[in-house]
C-alpha positions as CSV (number, residue, x, y, z in Angstrom):
1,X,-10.0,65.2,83.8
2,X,-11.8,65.8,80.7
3,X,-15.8,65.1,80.9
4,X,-16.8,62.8,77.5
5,X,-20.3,62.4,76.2
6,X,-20.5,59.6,73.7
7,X,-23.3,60.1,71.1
8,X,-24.0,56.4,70.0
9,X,-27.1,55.2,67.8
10,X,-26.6,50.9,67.5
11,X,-24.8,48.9,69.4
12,X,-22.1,50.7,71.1
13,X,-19.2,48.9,70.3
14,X,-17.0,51.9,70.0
15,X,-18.6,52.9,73.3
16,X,-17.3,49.5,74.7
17,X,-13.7,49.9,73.3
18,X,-13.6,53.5,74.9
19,X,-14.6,51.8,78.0
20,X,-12.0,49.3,77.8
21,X,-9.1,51.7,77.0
22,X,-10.1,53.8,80.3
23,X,-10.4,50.7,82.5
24,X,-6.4,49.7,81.1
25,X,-5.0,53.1,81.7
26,X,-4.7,53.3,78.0
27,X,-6.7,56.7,78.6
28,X,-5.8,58.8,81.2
29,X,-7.0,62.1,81.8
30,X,-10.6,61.5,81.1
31,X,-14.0,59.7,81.7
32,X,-17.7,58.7,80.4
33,X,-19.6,62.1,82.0
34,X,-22.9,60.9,79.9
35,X,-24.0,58.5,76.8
36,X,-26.5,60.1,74.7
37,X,-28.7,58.0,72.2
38,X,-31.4,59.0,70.0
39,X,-32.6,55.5,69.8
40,X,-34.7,54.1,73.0
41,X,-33.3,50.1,72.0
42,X,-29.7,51.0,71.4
43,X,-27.8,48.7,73.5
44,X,-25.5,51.1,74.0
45,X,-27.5,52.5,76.6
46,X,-27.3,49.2,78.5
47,X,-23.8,49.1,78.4
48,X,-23.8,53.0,79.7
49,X,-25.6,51.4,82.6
50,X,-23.6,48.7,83.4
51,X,-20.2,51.0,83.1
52,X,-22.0,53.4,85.8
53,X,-22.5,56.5,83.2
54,X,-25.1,58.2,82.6
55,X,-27.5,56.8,79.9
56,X,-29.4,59.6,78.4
57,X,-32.4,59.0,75.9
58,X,-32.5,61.9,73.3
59,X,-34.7,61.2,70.5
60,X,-36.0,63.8,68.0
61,X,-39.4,62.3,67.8
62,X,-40.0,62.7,71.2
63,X,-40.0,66.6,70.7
64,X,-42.3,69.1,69.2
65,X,-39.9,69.6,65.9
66,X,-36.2,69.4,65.3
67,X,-35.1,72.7,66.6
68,X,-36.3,71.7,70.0
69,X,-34.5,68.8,69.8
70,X,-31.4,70.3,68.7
71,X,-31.9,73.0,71.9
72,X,-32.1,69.7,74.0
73,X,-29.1,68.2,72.9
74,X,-27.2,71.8,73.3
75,X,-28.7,72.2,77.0
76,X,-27.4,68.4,77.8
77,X,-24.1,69.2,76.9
78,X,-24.0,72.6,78.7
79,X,-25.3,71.5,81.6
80,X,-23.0,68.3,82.0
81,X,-20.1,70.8,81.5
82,X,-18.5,68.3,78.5
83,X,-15.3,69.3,77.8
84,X,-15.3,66.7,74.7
85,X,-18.1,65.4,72.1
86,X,-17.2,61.9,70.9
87,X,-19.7,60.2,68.0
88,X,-19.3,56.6,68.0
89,X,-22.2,55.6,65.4
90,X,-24.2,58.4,65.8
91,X,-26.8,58.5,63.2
92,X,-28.6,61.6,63.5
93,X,-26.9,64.9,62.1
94,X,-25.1,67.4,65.3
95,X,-26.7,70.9,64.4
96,X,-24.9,74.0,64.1
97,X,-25.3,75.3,67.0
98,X,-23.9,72.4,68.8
99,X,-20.5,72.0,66.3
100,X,-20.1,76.1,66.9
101,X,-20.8,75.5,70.6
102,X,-18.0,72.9,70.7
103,X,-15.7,73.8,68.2
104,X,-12.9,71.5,67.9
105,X,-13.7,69.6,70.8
106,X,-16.5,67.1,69.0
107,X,-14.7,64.4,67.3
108,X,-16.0,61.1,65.1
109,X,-15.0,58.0,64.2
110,X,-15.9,57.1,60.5
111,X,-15.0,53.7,58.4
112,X,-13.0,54.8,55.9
113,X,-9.6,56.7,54.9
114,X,-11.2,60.0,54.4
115,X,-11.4,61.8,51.9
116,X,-13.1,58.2,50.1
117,X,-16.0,56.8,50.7
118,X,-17.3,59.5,52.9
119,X,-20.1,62.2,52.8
120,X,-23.6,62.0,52.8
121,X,-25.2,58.7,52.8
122,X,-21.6,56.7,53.7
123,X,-22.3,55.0,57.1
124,X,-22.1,51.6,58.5
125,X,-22.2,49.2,56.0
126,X,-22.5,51.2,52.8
127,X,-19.5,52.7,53.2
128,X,-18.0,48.9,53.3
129,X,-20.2,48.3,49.9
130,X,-19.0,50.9,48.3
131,X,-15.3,50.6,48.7
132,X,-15.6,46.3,47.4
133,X,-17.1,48.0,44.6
134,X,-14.5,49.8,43.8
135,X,-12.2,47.0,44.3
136,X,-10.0,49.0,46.7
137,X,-7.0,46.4,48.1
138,X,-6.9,49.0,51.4
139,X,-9.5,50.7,53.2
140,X,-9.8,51.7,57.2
141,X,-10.7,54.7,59.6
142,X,-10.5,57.9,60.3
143,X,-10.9,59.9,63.3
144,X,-11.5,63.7,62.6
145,X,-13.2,67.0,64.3
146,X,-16.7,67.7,63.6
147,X,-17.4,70.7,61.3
148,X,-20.8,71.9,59.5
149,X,-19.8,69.8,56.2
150,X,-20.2,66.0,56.6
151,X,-17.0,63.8,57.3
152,X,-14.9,67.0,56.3
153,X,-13.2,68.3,59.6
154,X,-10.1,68.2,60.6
155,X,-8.1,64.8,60.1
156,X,-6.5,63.4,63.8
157,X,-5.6,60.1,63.1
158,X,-6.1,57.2,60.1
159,X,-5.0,54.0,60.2
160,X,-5.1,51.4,57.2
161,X,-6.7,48.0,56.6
162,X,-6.2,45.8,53.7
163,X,-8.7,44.4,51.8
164,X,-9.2,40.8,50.9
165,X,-10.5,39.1,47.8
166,X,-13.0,37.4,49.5
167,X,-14.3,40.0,51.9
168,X,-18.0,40.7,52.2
169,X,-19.1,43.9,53.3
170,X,-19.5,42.6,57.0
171,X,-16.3,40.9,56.9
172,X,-14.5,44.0,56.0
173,X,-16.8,46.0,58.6
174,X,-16.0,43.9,61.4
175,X,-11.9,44.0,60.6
176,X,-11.7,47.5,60.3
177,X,-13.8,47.7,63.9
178,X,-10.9,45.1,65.2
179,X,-8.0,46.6,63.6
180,X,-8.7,50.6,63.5
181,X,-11.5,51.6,65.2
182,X,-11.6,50.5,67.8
183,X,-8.1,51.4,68.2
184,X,-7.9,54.6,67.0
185,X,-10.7,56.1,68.8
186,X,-9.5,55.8,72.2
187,X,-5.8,57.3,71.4
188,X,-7.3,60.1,69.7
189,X,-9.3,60.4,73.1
190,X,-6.0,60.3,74.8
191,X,-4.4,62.2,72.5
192,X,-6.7,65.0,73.2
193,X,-7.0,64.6,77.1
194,X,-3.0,64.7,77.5
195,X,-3.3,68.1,75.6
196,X,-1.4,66.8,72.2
197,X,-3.4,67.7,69.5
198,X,-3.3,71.5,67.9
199,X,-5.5,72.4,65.3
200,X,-4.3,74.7,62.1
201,X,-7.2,75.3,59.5
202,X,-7.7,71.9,58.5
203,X,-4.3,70.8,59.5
204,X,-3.7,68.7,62.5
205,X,-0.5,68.4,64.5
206,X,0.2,65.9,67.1
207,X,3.0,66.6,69.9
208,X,5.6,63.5,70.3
């Protein structure tokens, strides 16, 4: 039974769909160990509670400077024994020595068909922004491993969206959320639990 901690800054939605998908059987071989947020009002934390997981507060400010905070986060993880890292909104940046800690075993969820409209700066809604600006007619998500580069690990699963003429940036966010993420997420979760996934380099394979 793989151990999860689910590093969530906002609302937790993602958090909720991984909930849902455990409580369905539509992921087996694993549970909520801990949810980690470095934001004291994220109602993700309240919906940790209510699930029966552990909600941990783990804010940077709250610590003398970043590299005690990035020891924190390390010593969490450790000491829980996580077998796998998930970031569902997760706003603050996973140092070094947690991605070398957990190599290949911290995955995230990002709004977009990598390799476009990701990298620095491309989260929540921007990333929705960006790609009506560019009049793309399909956009969506990606799930990938966490490296030291931002949004440029591993591929493990994408799934597309289409794009409407009318869409607003929240329109399109709240689609892709319905039709991808929250889909995505939790089979990649599974996926990895039932012992499927095999990473190459950057190359992902996927037993049938």
């Amino acid at each position: 039974m793989l151990k999860l901690a689910v590093l969530v800054s906002g609302g937790g939605t993602n958090l909720q769909a991984i909930m849902d998908a455990i409580d369905k059987g539509a992921i087996t071989g694993a549970r909520i160990q801990t949810v980690i947020s470095n934001n004291a009002d994220a109602y993700a934390l309240e919906r940790a509670r209510k699930y029966g997981a552990e909600a941990l507060l783990l804010a940077p400010r709250d610590f003398e400077n970043r590299e005690a905070f990035h020891q924190a986060l390390l010593n969490a993880l450790l000491e829980r024994q996580i077998d796998l890292v998930v970031l569902a909104g997760y706003l603050v940046v996973v140092p070094p020595a947690v991605i070398r800690a957990f190599e290949n075993r911290i995955i995230n969820i990002h709004p977009s068909l990598i390799p476009s409209f990701c990298g620095t700066g491309c989260y929540g809604l921007h990333v929705h922004e960006k790609a009506l600006a560019r009049g793309v007619k399909v956009s969506g998500a990606t799930v990938h491993f966490v490296d030291e580069g931002t949004d440029t690990g591993p591929i493990i699963l994408q799934k597309p969206v289409a794009v409407k003429d009318d869409d607003t940036p929240e329109i399109l966010q709240r689609r892709i959320m319905e039709e991808a993420e929250w889909v995505i997420l939790p089979k990649a979760i599974d996926l990895i639990a039932a012992g499927k996934v095999h990473v190459n380099g950057r190359k992902v394979t996927i037993d049938q």
